[in-house]
C-alpha positions as CSV (number, residue, x, y, z in Angstrom):
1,X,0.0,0.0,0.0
2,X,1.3,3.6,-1.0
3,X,0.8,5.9,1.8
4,X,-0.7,9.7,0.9
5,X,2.5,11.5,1.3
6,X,3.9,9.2,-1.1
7,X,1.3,10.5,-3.9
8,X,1.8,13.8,-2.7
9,X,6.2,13.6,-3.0
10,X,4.8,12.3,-6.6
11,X,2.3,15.5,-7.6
12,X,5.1,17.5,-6.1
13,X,7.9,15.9,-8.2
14,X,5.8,16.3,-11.8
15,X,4.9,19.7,-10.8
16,X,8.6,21.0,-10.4
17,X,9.5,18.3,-13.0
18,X,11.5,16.2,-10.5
19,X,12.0,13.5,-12.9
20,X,14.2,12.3,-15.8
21,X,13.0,12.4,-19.7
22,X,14.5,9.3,-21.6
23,X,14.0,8.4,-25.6
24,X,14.1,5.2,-27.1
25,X,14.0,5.1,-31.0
26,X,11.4,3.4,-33.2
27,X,12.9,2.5,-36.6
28,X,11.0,1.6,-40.0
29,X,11.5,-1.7,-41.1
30,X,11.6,-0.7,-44.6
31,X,14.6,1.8,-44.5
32,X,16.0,1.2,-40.6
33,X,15.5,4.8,-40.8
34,X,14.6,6.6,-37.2
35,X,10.5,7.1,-37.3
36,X,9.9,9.1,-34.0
37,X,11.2,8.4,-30.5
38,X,9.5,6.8,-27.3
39,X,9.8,9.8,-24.9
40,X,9.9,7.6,-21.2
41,X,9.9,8.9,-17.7
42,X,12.2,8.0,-15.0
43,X,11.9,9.1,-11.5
44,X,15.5,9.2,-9.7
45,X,16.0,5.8,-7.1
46,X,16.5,8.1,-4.1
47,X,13.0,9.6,-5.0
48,X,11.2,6.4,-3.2
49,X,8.9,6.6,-6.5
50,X,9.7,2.8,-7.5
51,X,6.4,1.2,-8.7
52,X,4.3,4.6,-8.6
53,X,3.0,4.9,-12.0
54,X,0.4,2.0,-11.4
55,X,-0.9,3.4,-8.1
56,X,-0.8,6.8,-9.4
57,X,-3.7,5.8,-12.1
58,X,-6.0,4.3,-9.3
59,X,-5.8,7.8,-7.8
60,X,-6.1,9.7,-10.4
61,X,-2.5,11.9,-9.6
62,X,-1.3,10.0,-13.5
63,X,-3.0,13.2,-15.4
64,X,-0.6,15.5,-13.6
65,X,2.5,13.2,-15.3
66,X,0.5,13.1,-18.7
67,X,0.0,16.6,-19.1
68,X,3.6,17.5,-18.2
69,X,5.1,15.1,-20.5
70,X,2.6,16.3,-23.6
71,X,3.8,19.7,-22.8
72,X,7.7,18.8,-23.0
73,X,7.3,17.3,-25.9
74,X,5.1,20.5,-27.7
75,X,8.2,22.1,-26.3
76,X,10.5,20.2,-27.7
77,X,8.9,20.0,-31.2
78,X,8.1,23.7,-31.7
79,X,11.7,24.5,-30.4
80,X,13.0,21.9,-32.9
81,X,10.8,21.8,-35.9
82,X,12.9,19.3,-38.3
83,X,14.0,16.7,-35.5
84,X,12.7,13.9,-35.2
85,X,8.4,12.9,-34.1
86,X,7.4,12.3,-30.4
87,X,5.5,9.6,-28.9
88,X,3.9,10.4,-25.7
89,X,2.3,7.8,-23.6
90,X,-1.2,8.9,-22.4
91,X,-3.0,6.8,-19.4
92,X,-6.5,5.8,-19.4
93,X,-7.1,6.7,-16.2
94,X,-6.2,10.2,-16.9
95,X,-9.4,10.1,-19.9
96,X,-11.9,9.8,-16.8
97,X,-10.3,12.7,-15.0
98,X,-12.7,15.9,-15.0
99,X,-11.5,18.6,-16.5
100,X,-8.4,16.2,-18.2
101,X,-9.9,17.4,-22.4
102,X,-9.7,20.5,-21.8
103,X,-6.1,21.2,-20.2
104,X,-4.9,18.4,-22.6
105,X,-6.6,20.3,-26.1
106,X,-4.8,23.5,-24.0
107,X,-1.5,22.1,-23.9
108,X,-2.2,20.7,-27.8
109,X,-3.6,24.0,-29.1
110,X,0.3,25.8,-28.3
111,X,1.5,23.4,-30.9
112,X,2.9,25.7,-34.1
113,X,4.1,22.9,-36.6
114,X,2.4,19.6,-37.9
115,X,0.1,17.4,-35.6
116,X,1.6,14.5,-37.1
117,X,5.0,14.8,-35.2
118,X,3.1,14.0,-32.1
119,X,1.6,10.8,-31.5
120,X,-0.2,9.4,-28.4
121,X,0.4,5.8,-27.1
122,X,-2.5,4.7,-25.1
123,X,-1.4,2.4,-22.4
124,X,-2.7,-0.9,-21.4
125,X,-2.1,-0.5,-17.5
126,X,-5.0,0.9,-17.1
127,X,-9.1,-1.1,-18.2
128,X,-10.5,2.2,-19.3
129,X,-14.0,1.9,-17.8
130,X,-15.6,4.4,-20.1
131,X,-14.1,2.9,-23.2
132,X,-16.2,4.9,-25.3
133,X,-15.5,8.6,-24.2
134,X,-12.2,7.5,-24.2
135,X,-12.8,6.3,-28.1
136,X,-14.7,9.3,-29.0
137,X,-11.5,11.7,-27.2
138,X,-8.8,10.3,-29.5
139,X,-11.1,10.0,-32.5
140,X,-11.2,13.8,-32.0
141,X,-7.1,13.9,-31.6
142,X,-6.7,11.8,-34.5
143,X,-8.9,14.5,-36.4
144,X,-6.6,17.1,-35.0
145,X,-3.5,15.0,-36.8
146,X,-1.6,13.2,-34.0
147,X,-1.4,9.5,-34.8
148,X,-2.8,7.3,-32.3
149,X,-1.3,4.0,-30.8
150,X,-2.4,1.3,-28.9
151,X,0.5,0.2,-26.3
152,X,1.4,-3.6,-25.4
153,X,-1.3,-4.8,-27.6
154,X,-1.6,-8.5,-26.4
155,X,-0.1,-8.3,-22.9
156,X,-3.5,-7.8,-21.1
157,X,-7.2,-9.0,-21.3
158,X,-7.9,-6.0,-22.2
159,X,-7.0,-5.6,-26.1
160,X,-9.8,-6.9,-27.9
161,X,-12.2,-4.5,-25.9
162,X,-9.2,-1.9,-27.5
163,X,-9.4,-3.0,-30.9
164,X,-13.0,-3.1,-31.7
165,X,-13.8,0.5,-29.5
166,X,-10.3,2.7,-31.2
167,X,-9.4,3.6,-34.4
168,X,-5.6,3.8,-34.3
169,X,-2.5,4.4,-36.6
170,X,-0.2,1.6,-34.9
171,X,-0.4,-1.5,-32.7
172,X,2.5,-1.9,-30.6
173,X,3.1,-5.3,-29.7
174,X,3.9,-6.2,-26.4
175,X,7.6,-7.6,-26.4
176,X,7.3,-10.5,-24.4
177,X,4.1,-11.8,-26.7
178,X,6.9,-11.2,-29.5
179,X,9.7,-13.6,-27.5
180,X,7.0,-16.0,-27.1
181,X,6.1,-15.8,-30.7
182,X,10.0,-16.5,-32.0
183,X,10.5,-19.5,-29.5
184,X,6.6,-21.3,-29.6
185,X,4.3,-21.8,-32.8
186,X,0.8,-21.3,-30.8
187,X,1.8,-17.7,-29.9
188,X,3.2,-17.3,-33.8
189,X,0.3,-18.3,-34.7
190,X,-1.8,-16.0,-32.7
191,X,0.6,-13.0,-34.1
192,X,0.5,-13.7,-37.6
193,X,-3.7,-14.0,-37.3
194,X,-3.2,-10.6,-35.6
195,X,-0.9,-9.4,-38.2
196,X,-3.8,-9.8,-40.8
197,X,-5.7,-7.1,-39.6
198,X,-3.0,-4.6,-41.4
199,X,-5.2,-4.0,-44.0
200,X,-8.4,-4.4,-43.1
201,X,-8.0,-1.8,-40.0
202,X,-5.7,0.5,-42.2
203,X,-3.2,0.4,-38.9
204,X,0.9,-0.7,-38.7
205,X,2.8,-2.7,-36.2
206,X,5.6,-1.7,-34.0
207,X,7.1,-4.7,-32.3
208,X,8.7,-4.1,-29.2
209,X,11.3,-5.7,-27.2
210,X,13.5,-6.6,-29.6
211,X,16.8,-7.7,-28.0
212,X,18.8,-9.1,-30.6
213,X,19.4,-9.4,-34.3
214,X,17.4,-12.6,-34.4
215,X,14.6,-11.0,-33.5
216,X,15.0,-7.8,-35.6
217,X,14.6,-10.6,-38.7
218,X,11.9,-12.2,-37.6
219,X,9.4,-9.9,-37.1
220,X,10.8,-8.0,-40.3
221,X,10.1,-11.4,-41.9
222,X,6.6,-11.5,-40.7
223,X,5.8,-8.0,-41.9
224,X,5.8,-5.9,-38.8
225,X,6.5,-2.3,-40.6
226,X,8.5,-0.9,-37.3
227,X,10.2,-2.3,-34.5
228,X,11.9,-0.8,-30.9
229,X,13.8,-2.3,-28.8
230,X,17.7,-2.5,-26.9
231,X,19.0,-3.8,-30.3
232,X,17.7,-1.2,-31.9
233,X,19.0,1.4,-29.3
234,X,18.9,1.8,-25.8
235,X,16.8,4.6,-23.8
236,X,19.0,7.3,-23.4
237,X,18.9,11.1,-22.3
238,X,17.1,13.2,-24.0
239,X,19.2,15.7,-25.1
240,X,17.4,19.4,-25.8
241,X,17.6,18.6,-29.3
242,X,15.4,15.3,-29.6
């Protein structure tokens, strides 16, 4: 159980943004070119913040994190207009949050180049409750521009709600699933079938955790059109300009 003055160290700590910004690249299969980088937080190990981010969506304190980060990386991509895209993660939990649309559309609207450099990776931590406000939110942020993506697809139960309430731009498959894919044919199975929604959903596939260049063939083998993971590159610093 995390105490209240634990959550409280944590609002205090995104408010003076106490914590550390890491990026981790996302290539494209078809060139091994950079697409965008995974912006990731990291809260120092002397913090006692270990293992907050899950407790911090039951109470509702995640929004403060997801706003922050959203408004580093508007920051970051109006200060550097021809680096390279953003992906942001954005919590379900924070969706059912009063008042969470309209500071996020705020923090959105001081955006000055193209929407598109942006994307938002929903995460599976959280069983969004009131999956279809949360569907009809990013419907309107995909309207705006900013590509949507559905995080560890296939790590939780609750994916196939995912699938059939969001229209998104990517899946991201969770890495283990992908492990378990390369070593066992039942899960390969289950990720080619889910590989075979490319066209008919219009979406691509990131896989993640890819540790080694055995991996990187595979799942550019099986068609995955980007991939992320330590063989790929490492998260490191985020460095004022990326």
């Amino acid at each position: 159980m995390i105490d209240i003055t634990t959550f409280q160290g944590f609002r205090t700590h995104v408010s003076e943004e106490m914590f550390t910004v890491m990026r981790q690249p996302i290539i494209d299969l078809s060139t091994d070119q950079v697409l965008h980088y995974e912006w990731l937080v990291r809260f120092d190990s002397t913090s006692g913040l270990a293992g907050i981010l899950r407790p911090a969506e039951i109470s509702g304190a995640i929004k403060d994190l997801d706003l922050s980060m959203l408004a580093r990386a508007v920051l970051q991509l109006n200060e550097n207009a021809d680096g390279p895209g953003i992906a942001v993660n954005l919590s379900g939990a924070s969706m059912g949050e009063a008042g969470f649309e309209h500071a996020l559309n705020a923090c959105l609207s001081a955006l000055t180049g193209p929407p598109s450099k942006l994307t938002i990776e929903l995460t599976e931590t959280w069983d969004i409750r009131e999956l279809d406000a949360a569907s009809a939110l990013l419907a309107r942020l995909r309207r705006r521009g900013h590509p949507i993506c559905l995080d560890d697809v296939g790590a939780g139960a609750a994916s196939i709600r995912y699938l059939r309430a969001i229209a998104a731009d990517w899946l991201k498959i969770d890495g283990d699933f992908v492990v378990a894919a390369f070593e066992q044919s039942r899960d390969l199975a289950i990720l080619k079938s889910l590989l075979t929604l490319k066209k008919s959903l219009g979406v691509k596939f990131i896989a993640e955790g890819v540790e080694t260049a055995e991996l990187l063939e595979f799942v550019r083998d099986l068609g995955f059109d980007a991939a992320q993971g330590y063989y790929i590159g490492k998260p490191e610093l985020k460095s004022d300009a990326s």
